[in-house]
C-alpha positions in Angstrom: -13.8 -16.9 -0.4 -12.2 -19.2 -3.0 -8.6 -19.9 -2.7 -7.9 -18.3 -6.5 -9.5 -15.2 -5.4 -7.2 -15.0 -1.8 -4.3 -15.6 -3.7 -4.8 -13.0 -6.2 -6.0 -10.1 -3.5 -2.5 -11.2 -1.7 -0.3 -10.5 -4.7 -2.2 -7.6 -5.1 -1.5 -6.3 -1.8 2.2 -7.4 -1.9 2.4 -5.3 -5.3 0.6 -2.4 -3.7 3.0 -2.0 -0.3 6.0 -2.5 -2.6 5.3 -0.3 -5.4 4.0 2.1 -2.7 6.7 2.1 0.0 9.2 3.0 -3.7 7.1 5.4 -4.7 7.3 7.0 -1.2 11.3 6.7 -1.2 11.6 8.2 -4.5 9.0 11.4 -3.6 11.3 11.9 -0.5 14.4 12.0 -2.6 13.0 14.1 -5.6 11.5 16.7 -2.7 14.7 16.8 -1.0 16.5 17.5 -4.1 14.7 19.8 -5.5 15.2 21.4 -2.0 18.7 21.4 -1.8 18.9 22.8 -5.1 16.1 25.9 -3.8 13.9 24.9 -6.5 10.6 25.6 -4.7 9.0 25.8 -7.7 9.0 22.2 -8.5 8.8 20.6 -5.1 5.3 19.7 -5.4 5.7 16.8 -8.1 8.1 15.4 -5.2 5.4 15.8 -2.6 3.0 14.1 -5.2 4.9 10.9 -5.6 5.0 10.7 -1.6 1.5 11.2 -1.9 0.5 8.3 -4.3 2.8 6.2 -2.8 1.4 7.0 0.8 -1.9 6.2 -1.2 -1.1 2.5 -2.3 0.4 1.7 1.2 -2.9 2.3 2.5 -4.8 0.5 -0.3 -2.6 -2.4 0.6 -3.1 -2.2 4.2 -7.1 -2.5 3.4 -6.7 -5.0 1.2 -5.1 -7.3 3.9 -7.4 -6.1 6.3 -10.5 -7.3 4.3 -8.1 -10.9 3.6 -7.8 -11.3 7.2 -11.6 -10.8 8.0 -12.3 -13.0 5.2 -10.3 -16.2 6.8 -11.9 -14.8 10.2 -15.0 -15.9 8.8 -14.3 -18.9 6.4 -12.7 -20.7 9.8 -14.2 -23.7 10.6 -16.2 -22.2 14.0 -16.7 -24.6 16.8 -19.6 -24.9 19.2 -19.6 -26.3 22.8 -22.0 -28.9 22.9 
């Protein structure tokens, strides 16, 4: 894999986990909010920012699983002669 391309799918993935693991924080607060307040009614939207946010933590995860394979493989093997 070319070294632009590594770089770009690790910014990606450091974008992902971030944006994620805020997006996860802020669907906990708005779900616990909403109830506090007994606002059943509008607890979903919470439970659907956890959810996206749960979403890009895993995307990011993948991401720097297929990274790591990739240097697995672009490694200079070595054979006993």
């Amino acid at each position: 894999m070319q070294q632009q391309n590594t770089r770009s799918l690790e910014s990606l993935s450091w974008f992902c986990h971030l944006c994620g693991v805020l997006s996860v924080f802020i669907g906990m607060t708005v779900s616990l909010m909403n109830l506090i307040n007994r606002d059943f009614f509008h607890i979903q939207s919470g439970l659907f920012i956890f959810a996206s946010g749960y979403a890009l933590i895993k995307i990011s995860a993948k991401i720097t699983q297929i990274l790591n394979s990739e240097r697995a493989n672009d490694a200079p093997r070595q054979f006993n002669a």
